[in-house]
N, C-alpha and C positions, 0 to 999 in steps of 0.2 A: 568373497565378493563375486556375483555373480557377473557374467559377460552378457551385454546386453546389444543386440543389433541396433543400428539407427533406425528403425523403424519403432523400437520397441520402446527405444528412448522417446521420439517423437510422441507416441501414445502417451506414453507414461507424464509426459512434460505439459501434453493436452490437455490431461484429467487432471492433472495438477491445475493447469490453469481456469479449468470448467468450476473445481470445488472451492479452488481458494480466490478467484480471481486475480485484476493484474495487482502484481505488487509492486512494479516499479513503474515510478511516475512518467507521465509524456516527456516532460521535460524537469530538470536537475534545481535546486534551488537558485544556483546563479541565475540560471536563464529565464526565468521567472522578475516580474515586475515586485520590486522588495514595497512596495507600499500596494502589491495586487491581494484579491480577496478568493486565491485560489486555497492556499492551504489554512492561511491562516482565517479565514471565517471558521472552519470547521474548528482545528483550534478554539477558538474563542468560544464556540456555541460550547462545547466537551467542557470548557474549564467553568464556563457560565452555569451550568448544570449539575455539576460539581454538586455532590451531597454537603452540609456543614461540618459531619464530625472526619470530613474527609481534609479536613485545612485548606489555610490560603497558601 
């Protein structure tokens, strides 16, 4: 394993974030409105779309 300076890590965590984008949400699913249409529309469009020989 190599030793990596905080700068180096900071880069590295950048382009991480440049290519992959964010991966963790603003906010947690508790904090989130349980009947809101943040996660779950996308959800539902992904499952809507869904091929048929892929099941229900």
């Amino acid at each position: 394993m190599t030793d990596e300076t905080a700068s180096q890590r900071r880069q590295r965590l950048r382009r991480a974030a440049e290519l992959l984008g964010d991966l963790m949400p603003e906010t947690t699913s508790d904090e989130r409105d349980p009947g809101g249409d943040d996660t779950g529309s996308r959800e539902r469009e992904i499952l809507r779309d869904r091929p048929p020989h892929h099941g229900s």
